[in-house]
Legacy VTK file of the C-alpha trace (Angstrom):
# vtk DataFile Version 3.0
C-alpha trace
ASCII
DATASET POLYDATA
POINTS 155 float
-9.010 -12.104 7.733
-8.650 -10.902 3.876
-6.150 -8.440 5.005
-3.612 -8.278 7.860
-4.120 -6.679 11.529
-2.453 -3.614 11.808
0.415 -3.521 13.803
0.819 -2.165 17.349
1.960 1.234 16.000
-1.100 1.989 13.473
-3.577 0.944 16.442
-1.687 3.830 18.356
-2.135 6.290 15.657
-5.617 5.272 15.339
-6.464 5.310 18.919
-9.751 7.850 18.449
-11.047 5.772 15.678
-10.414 2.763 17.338
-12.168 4.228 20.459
-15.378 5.695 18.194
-15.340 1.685 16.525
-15.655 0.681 19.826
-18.785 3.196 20.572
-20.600 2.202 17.659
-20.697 -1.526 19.665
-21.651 0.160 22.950
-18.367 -1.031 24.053
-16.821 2.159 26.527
-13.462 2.209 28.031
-14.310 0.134 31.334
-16.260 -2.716 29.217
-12.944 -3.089 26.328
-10.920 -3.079 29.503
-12.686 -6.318 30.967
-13.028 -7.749 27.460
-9.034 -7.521 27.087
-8.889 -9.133 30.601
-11.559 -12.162 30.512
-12.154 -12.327 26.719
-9.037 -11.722 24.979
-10.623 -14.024 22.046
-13.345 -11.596 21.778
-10.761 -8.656 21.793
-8.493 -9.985 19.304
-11.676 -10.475 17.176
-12.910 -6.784 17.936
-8.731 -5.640 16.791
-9.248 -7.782 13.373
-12.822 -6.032 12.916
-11.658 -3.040 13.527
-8.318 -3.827 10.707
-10.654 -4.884 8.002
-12.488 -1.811 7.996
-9.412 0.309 7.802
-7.868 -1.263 5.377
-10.976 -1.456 3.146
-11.441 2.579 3.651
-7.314 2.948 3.241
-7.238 0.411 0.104
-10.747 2.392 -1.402
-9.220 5.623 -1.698
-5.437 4.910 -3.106
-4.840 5.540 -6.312
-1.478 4.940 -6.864
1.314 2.629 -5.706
4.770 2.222 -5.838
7.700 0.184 -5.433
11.524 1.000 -5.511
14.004 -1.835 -5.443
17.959 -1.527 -6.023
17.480 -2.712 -9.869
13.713 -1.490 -10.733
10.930 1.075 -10.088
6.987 -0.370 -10.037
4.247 2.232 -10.186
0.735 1.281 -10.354
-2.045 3.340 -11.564
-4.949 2.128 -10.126
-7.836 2.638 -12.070
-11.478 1.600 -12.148
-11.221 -1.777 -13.893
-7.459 -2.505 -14.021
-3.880 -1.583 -12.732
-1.267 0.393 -15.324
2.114 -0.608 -14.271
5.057 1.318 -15.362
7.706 -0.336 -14.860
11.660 0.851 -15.183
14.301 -1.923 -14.876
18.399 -1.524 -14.695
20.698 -3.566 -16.492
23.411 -2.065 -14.593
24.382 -2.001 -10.755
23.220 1.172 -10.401
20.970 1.281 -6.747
18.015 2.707 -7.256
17.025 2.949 -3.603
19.933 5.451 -3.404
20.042 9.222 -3.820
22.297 8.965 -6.141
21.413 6.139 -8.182
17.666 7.574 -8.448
19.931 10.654 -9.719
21.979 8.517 -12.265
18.200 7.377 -13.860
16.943 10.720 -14.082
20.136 11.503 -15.782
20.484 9.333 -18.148
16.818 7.722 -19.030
17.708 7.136 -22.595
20.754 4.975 -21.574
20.820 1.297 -23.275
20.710 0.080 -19.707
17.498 1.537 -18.812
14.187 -0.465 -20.269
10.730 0.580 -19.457
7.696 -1.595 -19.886
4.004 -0.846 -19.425
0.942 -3.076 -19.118
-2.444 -3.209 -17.978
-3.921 -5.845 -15.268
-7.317 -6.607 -14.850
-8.068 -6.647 -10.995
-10.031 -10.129 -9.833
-12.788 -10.406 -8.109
-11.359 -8.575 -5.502
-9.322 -5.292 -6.164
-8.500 -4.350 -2.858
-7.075 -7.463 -2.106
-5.074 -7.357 -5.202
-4.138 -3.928 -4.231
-3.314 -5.377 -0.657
-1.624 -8.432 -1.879
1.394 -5.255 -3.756
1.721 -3.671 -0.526
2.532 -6.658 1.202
5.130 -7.166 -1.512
6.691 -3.971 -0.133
4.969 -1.372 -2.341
4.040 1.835 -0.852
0.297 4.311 -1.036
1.105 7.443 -2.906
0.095 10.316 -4.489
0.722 9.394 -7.789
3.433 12.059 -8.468
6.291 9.602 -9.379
3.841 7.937 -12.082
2.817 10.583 -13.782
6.183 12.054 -14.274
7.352 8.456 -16.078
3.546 8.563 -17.761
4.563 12.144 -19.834
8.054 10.613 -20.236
6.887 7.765 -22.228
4.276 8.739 -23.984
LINES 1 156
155 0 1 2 3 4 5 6 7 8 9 10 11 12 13 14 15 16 17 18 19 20 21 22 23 24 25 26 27 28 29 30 31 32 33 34 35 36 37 38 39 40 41 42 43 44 45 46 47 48 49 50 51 52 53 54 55 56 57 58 59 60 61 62 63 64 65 66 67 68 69 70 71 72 73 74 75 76 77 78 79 80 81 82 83 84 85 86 87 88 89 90 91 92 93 94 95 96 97 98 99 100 101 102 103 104 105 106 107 108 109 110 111 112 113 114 115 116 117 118 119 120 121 122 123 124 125 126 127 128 129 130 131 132 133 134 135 136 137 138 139 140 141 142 143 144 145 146 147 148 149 150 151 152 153 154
């Protein structure tokens, strides 16, 4: 598998999709049934099928991602050819996974203790994998909004 099966709870929230996957294959509810019970091989191949193509479609459309640990902020831009990473690191204790320590940086972005860097990644040959590879890392899909407001800031 290039990327991982989706857990128990995204197969629930996907239940339709997972259920029009299945009609594409001329698989109905009876037939998936008996495959889980005298195939489970050919089910768990179905489930990683199924995973792939979700992630591709998921992975396809995000544009941004971020991550936010207790001493530094990662947001990706990710672009056509290449990721732009802002990046925002503490040289203090300040927590920014806190309310108030995300507070303290908006406060006081000029502070000798907060350093920004920026830089541009090329993606290899596959980008969706390298976009896969962050969120395993713990970085999260979003709309961008975070990223943009550090992108004015900066420039």
């Amino acid at each position: 598998m290039t990327y991982a099966r989706l857990t128990k709870e995204q197969l629930e929230e996907l239940h339709q999709e997972f259920i029009n996957f299945l009609a594409t294959q001329s698989i109905d509810a009876a037939e998936w049934k008996s495959i889980k019970a005298n195939k489970p091989d050919v089910a768990e191949h179905e489930l990683d099928i199924f995973s792939e193509l979700v992630w591709e479609g998921v992975l396809n459309k995000a544009g941004y991602l971020e991550h936010i640990s207790p001493q530094s902020i990662h947001l990706f831009a990710l672009n056509e050819d290449n990721m732009h990473l802002i990046g925002i690191k503490l040289k203090n204790e300040t927590d920014l996974t806190t309310k108030e320590g995300f507070a303290w940086l908006r406060d006081n972005l000029l502070d000798d203790n907060v350093e920004f860097v920026t830089a541009n990644k090329s993606y290899t040959e596959n980008k969706n994998l390298d976009k896969f590879k962050l969120i395993e890392q713990g970085a999260v899909i979003t709309k961008g909004d975070l990223y943009n407001y550090f992108a004015k800031i900066i420039s």
